[in-house]
C-alpha positions as CSV (number, residue, x, y, z in Angstrom):
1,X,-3.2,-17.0,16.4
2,X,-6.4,-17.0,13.5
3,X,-4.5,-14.9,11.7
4,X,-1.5,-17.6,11.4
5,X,-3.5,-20.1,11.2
6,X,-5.4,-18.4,8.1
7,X,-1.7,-17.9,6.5
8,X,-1.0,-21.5,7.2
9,X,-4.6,-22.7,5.4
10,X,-4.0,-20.0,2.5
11,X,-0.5,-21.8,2.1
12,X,-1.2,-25.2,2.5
13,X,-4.4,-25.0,0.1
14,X,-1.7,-23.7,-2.8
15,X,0.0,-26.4,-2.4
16,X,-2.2,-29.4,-2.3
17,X,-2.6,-29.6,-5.8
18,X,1.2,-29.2,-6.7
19,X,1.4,-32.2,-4.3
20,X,-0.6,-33.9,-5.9
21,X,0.5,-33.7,-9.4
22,X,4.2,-34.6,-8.1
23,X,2.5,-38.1,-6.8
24,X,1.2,-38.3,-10.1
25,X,4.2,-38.4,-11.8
26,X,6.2,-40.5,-8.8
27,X,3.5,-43.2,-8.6
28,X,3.4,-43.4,-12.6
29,X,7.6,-43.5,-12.5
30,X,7.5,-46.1,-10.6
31,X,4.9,-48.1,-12.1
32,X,7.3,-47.6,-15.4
33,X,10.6,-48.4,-13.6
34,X,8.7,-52.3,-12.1
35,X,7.5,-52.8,-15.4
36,X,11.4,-52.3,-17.2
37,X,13.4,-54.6,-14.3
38,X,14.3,-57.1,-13.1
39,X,14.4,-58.9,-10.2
40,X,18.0,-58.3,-9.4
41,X,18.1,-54.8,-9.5
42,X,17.5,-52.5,-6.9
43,X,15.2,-49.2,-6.4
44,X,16.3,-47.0,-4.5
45,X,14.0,-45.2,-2.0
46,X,16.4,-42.1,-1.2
47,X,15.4,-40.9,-4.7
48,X,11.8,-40.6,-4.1
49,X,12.7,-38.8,-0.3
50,X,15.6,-36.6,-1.6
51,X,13.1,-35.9,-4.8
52,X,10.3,-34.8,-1.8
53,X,13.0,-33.2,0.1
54,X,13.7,-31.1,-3.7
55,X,10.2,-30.6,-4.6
56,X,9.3,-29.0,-0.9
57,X,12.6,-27.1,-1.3
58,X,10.9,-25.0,-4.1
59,X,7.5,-25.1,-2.4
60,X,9.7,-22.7,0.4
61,X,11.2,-21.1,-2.8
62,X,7.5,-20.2,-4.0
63,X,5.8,-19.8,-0.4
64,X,7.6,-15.9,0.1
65,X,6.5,-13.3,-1.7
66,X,2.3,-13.7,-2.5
67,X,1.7,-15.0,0.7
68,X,3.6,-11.9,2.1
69,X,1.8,-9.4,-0.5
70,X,-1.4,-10.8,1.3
71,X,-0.5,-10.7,5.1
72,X,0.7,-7.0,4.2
73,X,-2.8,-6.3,2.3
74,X,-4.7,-7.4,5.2
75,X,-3.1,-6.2,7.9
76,X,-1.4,-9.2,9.4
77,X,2.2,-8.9,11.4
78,X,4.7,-9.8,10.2
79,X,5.3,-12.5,13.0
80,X,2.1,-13.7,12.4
81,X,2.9,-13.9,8.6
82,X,6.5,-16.0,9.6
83,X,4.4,-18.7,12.0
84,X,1.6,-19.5,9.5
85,X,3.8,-20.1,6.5
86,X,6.6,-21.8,8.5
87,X,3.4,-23.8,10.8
88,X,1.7,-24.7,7.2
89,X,4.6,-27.2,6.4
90,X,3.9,-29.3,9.6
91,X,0.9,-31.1,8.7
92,X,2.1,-31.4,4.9
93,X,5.8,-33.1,6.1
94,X,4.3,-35.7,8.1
95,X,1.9,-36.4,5.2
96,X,3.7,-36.8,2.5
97,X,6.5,-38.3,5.4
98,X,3.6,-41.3,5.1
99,X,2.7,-41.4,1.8
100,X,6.6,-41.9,0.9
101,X,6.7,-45.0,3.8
102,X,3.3,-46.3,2.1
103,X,4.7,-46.0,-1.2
104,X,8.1,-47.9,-0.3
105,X,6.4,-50.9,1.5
106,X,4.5,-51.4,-1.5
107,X,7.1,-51.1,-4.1
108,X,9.1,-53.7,-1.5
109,X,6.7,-56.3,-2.3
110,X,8.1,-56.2,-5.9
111,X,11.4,-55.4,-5.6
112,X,14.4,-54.4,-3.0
113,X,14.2,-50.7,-2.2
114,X,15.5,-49.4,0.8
115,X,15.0,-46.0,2.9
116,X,16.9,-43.5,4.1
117,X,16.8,-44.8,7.6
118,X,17.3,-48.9,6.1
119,X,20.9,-47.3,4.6
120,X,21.8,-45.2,7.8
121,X,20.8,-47.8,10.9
122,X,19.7,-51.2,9.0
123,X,22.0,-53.9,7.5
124,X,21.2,-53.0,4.0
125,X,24.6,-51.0,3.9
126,X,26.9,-54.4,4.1
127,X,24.7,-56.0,1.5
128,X,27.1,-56.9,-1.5
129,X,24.5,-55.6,-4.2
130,X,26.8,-56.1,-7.4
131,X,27.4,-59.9,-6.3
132,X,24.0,-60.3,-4.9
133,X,25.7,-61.9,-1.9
134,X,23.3,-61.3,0.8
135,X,19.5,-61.6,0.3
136,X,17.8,-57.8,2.0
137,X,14.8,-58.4,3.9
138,X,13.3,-55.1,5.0
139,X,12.0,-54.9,8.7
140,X,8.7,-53.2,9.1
141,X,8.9,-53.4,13.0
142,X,6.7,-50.5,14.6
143,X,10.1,-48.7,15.9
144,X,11.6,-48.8,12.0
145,X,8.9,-47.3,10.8
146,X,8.5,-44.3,12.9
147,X,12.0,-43.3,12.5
148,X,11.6,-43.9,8.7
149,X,8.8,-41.2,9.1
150,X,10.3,-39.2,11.8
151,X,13.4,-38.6,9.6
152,X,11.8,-37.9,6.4
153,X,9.5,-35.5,8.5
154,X,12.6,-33.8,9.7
155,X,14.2,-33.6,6.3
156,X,11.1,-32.2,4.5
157,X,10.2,-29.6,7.2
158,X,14.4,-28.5,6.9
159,X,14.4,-28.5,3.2
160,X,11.2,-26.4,3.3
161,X,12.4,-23.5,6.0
162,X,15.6,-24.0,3.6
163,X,13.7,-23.0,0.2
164,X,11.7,-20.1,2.0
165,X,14.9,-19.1,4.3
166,X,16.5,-18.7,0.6
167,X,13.6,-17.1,-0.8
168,X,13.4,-14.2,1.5
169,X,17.6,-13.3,1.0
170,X,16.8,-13.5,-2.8
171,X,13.7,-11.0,-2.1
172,X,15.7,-8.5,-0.6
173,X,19.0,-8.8,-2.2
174,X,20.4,-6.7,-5.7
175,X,21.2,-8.6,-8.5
176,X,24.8,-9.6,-7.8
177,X,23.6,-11.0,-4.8
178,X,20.8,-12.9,-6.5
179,X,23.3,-15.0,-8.3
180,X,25.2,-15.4,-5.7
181,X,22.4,-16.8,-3.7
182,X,20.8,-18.9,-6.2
183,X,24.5,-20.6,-6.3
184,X,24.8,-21.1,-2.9
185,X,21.2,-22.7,-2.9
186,X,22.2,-25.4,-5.7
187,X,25.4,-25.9,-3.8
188,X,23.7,-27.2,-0.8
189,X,21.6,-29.7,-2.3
190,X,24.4,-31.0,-4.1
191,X,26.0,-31.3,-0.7
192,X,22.6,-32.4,0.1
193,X,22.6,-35.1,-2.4
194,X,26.1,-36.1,-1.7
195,X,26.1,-36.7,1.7
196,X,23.5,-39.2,0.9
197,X,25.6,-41.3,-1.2
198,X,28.8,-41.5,0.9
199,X,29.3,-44.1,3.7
200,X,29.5,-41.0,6.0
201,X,26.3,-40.8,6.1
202,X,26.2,-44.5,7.5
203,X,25.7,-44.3,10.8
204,X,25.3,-46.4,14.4
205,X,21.5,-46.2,16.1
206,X,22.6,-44.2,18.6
207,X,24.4,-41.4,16.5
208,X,21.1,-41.3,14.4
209,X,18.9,-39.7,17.0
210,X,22.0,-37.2,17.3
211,X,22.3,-36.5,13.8
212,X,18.3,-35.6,14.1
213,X,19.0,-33.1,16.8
214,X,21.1,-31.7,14.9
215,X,19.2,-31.0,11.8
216,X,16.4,-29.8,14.5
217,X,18.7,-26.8,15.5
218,X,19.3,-26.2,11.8
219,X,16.0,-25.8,11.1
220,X,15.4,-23.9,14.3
221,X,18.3,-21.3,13.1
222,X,16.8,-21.1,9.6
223,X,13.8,-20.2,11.1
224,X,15.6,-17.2,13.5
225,X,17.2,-15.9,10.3
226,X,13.5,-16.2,8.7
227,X,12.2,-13.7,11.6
228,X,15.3,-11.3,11.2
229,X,14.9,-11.4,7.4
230,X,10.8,-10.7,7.3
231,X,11.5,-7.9,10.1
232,X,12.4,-5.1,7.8
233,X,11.6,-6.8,4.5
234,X,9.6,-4.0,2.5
235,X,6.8,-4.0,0.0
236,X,7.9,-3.9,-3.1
237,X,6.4,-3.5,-6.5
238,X,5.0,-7.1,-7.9
């Protein structure tokens, strides 16, 4: 168990400052993007989350091979290896999960911008934006909130095992598979993106805890194919 958790410290201190740099930049895009509209036009939230969801997508991309060269060089199984990088994106979802609420209530003040969860189970979806129709008042009951955390917390953590799940196959695999790899990767957050911006992603209450569930036994078989992949993964030249 020290041995994961020293993985999962290694790993989570190389990415702090990455992290905070890509604040940097969201907090100063957003200061631009409130100084350049106005009132009637809308930010939209699922950027910044999907843009989190991206940017810990190439944190798994980048968390493989170094962290591996160490647990290799210092003696550390390779199950140990698997449950601290995998355990290091825990404490690092829910945090930037609550930064990214923070960050939306605040911009709300200035300007309509909905979550994730305000598009899926809120009233946000029958607003007529283009005619202005309906006037969006965000609710910032305790409930909303913790599913606007618990689903970006679910998403980050998925599109973290996703990057490092993708990482590992491109590790072990020969050029022609490479490609073919790095295609399927861009493919799915395509999808990824695209399921965000269809009404099919627009769901009832009920279905949303489902839909959660589901993503939970995604992640949980990314994280089998992670073991099965790191099993007989070999050291190779840097």
């Amino acid at each position: 168990m020290n041995k994961s958790l020293k993985i999962a410290k290694i790993n989570t201190n190389d990415m702090i400052k990455p992290i905070i740099i890509f604040y940097c930049i969201v907090v100063a895009s957003l200061i631009l993007n409130l100084a350049l509209v106005n009132s009637n036009i809308h930010l939209m939230t699922k950027e910044l989350e999907l843009a989190t969801a991206i940017f810990l997508f190439v944190c798994g991309l980048n968390s493989f091979k170094e962290n591996f060269y160490f647990a290799q060089g210092n003696n550390i199984s390779r199950k140990s290896f698997v449950k601290g990088v995998i355990g290091s994106i825990f404490p690092i979802a829910i945090v930037m999960s609550i930064i990214d609420i923070v960050i939306n209530r605040v911009v709300n003040i200035f300007t309509e911008m909905p979550t994730i969860y305000d598009m899926i189970c809120g009233s946000y979806a029958s607003i007529d934006l283009l005619n202005n129709s309906t006037a969006w008042v965000q609710d910032n009951s305790i409930l909303v909130i913790f599913n606007s955390v618990l689903i970006c917390f679910i998403l980050y953590c998925l599109a973290y095992v996703l990057g490092l799940a993708i990482s590992m196959l491109y590790f072990r695999c020969n050029t022609i598979m490479k490609i073919l790899v790095s295609v399927i990767g861009i493919m799915i957050l395509n999808l990824l993106s695209f399921v965000f911006d269809t009404p099919i992603f627009e769901t009832q209450f009920g279905n949303f805890y489902i839909g959660l569930l589901s993503d939970i036994g995604i992640f949980i078989f990314l994280v089998g194919i992670i073991f099965l992949l790191v099993k007989n993964a070999e050291v190779k030249g840097k």
